[in-house]
Every structure is written in structure tokens, then in C-alpha cells.
Backbone atoms as SQL, in Angstrom:
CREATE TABLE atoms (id INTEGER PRIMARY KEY, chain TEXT, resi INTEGER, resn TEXT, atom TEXT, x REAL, y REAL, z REAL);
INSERT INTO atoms VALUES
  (1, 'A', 1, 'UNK', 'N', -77.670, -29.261, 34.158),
  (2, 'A', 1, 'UNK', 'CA', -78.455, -30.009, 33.225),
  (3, 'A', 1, 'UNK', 'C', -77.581, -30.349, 32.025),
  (4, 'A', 2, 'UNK', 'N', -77.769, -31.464, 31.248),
  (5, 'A', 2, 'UNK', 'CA', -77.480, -32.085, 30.340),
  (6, 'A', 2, 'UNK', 'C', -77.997, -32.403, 29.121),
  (7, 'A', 3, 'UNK', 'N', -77.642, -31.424, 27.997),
  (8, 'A', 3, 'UNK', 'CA', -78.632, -31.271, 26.741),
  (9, 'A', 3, 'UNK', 'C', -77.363, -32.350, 26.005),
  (10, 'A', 4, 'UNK', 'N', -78.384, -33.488, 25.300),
  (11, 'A', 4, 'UNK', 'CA', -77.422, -34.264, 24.036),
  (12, 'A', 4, 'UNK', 'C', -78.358, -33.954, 23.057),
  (13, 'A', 5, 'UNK', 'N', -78.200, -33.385, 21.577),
  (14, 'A', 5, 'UNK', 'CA', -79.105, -33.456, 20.489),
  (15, 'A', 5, 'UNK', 'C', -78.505, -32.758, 19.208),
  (16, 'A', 6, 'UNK', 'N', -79.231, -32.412, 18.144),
  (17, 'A', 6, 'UNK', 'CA', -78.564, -32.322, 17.113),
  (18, 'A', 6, 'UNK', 'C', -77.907, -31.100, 16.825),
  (19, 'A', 7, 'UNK', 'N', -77.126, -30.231, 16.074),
  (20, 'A', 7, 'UNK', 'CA', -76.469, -29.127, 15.762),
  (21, 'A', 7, 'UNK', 'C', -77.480, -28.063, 15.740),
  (22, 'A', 8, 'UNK', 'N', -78.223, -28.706, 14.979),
  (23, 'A', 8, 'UNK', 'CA', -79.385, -26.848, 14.642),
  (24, 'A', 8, 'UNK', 'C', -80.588, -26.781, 16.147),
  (25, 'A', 9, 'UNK', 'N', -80.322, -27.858, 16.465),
  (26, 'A', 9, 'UNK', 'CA', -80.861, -27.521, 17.885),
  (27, 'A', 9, 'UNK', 'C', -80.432, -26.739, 18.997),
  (28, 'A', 10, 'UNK', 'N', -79.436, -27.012, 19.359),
  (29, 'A', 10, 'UNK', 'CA', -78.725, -26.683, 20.052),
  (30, 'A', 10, 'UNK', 'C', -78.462, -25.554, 19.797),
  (31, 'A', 11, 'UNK', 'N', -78.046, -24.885, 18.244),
  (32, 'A', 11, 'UNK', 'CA', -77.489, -23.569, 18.132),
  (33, 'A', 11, 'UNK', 'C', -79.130, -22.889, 18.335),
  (34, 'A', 12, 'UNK', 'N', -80.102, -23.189, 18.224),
  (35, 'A', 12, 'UNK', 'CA', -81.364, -22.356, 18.696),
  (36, 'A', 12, 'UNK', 'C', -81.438, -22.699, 20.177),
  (37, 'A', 13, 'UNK', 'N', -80.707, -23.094, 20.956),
  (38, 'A', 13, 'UNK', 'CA', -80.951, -22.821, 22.487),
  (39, 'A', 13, 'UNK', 'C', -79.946, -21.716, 22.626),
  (40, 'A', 14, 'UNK', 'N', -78.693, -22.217, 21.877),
  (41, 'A', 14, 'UNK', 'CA', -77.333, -21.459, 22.508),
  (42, 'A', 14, 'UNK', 'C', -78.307, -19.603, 21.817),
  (43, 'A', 15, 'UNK', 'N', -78.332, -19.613, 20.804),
  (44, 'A', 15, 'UNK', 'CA', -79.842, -18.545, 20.253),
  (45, 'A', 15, 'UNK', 'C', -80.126, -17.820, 21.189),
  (46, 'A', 16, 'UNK', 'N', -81.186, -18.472, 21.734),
  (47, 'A', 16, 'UNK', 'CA', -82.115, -17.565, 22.244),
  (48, 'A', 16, 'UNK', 'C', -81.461, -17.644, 23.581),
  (49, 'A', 17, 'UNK', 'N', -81.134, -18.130, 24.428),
  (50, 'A', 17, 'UNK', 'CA', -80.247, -17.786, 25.447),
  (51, 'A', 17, 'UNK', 'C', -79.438, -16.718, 25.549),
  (52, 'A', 18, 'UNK', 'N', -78.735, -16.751, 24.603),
  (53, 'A', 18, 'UNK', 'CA', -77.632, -15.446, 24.514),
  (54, 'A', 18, 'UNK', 'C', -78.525, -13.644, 23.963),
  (55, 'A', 19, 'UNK', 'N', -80.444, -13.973, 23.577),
  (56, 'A', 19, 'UNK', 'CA', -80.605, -13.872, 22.918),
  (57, 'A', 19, 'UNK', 'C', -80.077, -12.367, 21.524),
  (58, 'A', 20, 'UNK', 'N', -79.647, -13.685, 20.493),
  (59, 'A', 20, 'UNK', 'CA', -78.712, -13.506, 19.498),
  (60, 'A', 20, 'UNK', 'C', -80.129, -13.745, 18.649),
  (61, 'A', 21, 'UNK', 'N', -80.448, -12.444, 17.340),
  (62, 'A', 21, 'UNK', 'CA', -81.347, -12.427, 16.541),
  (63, 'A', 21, 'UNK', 'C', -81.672, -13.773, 15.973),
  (64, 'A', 22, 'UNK', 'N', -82.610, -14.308, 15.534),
  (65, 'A', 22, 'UNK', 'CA', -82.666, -15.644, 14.583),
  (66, 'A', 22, 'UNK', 'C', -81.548, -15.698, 12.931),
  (67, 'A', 23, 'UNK', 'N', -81.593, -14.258, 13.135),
  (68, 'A', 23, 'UNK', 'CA', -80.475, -14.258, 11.781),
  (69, 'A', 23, 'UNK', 'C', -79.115, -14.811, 12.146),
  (70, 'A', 24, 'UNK', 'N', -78.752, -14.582, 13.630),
  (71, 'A', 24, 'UNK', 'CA', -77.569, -14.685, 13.525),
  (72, 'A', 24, 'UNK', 'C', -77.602, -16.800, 13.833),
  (73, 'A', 25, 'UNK', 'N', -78.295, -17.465, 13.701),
  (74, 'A', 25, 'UNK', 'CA', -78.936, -19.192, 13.883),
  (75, 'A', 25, 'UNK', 'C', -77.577, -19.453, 13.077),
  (76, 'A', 26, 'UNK', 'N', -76.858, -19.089, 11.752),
  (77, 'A', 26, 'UNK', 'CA', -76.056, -19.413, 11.537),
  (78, 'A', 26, 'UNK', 'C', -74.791, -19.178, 11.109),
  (79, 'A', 27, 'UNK', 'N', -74.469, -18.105, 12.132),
  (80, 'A', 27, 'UNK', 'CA', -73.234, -17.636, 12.104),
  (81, 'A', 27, 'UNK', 'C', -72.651, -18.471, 13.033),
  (82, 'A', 28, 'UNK', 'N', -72.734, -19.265, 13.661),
  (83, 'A', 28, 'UNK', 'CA', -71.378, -20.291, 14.136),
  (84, 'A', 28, 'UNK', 'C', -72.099, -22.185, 13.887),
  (85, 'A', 29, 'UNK', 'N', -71.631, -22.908, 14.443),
  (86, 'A', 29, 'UNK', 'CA', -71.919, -24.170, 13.560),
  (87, 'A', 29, 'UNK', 'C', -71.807, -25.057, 15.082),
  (88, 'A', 30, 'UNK', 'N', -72.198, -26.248, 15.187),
  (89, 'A', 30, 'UNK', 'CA', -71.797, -26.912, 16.606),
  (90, 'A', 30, 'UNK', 'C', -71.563, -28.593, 15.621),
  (91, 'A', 31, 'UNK', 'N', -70.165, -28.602, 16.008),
  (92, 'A', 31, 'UNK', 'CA', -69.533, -29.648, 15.464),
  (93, 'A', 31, 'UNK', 'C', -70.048, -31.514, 15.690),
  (94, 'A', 32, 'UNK', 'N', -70.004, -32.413, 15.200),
  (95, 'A', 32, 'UNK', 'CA', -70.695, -33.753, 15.647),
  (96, 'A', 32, 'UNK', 'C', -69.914, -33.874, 16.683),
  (97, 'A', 33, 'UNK', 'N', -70.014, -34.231, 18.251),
  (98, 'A', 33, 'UNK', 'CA', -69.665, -34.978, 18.995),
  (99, 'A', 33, 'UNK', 'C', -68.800, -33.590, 20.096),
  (100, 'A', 34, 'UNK', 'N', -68.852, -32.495, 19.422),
  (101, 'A', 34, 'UNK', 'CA', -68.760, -31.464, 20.424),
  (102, 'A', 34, 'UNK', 'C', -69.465, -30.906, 21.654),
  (103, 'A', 35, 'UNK', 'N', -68.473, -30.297, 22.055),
  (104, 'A', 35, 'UNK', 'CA', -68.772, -30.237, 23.705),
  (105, 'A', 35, 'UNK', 'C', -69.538, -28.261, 23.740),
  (106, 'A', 36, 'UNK', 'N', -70.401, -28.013, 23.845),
  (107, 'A', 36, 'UNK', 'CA', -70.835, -26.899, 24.195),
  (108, 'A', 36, 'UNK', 'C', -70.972, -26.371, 25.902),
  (109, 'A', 37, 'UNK', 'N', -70.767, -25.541, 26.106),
  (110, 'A', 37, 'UNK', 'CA', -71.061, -25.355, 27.802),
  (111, 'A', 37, 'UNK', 'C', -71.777, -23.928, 27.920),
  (112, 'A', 38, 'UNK', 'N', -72.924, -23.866, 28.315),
  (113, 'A', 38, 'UNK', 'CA', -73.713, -22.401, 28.334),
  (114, 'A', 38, 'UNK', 'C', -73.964, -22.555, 29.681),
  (115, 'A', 39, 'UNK', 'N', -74.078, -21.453, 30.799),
  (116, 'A', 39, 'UNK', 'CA', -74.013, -21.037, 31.853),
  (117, 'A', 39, 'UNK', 'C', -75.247, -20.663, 31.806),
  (118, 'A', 40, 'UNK', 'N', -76.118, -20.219, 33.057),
  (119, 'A', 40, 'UNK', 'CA', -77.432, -19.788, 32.667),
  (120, 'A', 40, 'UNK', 'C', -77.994, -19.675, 34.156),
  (121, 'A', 41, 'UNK', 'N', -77.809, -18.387, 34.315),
  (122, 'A', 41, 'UNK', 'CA', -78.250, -18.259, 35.633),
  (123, 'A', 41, 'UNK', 'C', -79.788, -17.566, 35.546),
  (124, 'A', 42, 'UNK', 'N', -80.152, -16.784, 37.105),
  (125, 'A', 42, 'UNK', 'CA', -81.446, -16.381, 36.677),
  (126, 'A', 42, 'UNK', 'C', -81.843, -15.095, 35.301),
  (127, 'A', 43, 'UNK', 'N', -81.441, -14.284, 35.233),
  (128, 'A', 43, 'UNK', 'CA', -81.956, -13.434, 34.284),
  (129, 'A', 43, 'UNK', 'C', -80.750, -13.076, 33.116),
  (130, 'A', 44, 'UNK', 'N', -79.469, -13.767, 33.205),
  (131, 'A', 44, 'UNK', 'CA', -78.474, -14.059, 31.891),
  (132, 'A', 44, 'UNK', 'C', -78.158, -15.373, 31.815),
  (133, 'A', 45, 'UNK', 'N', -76.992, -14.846, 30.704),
  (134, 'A', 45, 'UNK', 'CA', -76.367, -16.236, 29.979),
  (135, 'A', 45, 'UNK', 'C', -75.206, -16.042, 29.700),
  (136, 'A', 46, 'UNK', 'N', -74.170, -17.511, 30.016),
  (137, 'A', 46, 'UNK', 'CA', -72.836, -16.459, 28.960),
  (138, 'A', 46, 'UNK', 'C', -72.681, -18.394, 28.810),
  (139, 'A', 47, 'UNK', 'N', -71.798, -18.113, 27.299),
  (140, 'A', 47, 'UNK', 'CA', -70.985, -19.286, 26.423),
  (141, 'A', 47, 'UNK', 'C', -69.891, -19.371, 27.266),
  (142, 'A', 48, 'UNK', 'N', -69.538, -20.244, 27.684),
  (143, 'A', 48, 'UNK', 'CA', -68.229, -20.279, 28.383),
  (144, 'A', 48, 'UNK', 'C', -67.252, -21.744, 27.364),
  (145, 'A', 49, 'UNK', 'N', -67.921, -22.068, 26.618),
  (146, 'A', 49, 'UNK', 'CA', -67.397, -23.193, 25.817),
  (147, 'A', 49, 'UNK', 'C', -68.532, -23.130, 24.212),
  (148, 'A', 50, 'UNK', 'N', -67.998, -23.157, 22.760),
  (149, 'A', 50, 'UNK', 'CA', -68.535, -23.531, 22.253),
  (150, 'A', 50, 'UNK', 'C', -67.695, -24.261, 21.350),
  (151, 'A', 51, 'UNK', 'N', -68.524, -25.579, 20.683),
  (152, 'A', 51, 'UNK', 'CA', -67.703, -25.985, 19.917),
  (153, 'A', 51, 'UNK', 'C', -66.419, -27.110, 19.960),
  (154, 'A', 52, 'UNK', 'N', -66.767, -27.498, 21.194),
  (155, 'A', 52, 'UNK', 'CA', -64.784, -28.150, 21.821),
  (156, 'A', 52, 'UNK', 'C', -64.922, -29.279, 21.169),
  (157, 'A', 53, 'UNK', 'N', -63.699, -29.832, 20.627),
  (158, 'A', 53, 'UNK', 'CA', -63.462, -31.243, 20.106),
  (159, 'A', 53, 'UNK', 'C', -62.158, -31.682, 20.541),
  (160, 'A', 54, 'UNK', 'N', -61.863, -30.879, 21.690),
  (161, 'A', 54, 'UNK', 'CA', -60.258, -31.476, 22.171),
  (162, 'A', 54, 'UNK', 'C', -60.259, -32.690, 22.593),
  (163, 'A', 55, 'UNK', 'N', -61.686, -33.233, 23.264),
  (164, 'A', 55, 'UNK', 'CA', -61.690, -34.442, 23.878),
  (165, 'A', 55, 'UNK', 'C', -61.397, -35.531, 22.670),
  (166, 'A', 56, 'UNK', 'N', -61.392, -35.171, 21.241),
  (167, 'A', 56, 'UNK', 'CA', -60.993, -36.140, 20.314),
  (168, 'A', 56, 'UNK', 'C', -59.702, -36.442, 20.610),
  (169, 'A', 57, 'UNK', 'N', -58.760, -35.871, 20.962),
  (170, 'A', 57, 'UNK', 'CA', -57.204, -35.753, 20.758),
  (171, 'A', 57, 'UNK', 'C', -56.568, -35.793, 19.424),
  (172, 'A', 58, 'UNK', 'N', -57.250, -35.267, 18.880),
  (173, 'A', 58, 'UNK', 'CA', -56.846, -35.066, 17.265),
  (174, 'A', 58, 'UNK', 'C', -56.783, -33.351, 16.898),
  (175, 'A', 59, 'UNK', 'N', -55.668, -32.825, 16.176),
  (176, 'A', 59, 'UNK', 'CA', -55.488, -31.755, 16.519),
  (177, 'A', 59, 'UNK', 'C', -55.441, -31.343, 14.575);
């Protein structure tokens, strides 16, 4: 599946997926036009990507 939407969204899926307290909503940030990848099988989750902007080629 294919989630496109805004930063504070997303970090409340990546959230409760991992589930990571609501306190922790902003201890990491999801960049404009970044690439997130969450895995999500039946009863876990793991981040296998957060955050990527390599596809910019700007370093």
C-alpha cells in the first residue's frame, strides 16, 4: 500500500504502528517530499526507511 499525505500524519501512523507513546509524535520529523517505508505484517511493525531524501540528489 501507498500512503501520500502530510508530515504530522504520517508520523501518527509511523506512531501507532511502532506503537511509540503519543509523547514520543515528535521526536522525529518526516521531511517534504520524503520517502518513509514501514513494513507491517500481521501482529508487528518495523521502520525499515524513515525520512529518505536521497532521491533529491542533493547531499
Amino acid at each position: 500500500m501507498l500512503v501520500v499525505s502530510h508530515g504530522i500524519t504520517l508520523q501518527m501512523i509511523i506512531t501507532a504502528a511502532l506503537e511509540v507513546p503519543l509523547s514520543g509524535l515528535r521526536s522525529f520529523r518526516v521531511a517534504v517530499g520524503s520517502v518513509s517505508i514501514l513494513h507491517v505484517e500481521d501482529h508487528w511493525s518495523s521502520l525499515v526507511r524513515l525520512n529518505d531524501t536521497s532521491h533529491f540528489g542533493v547531499r
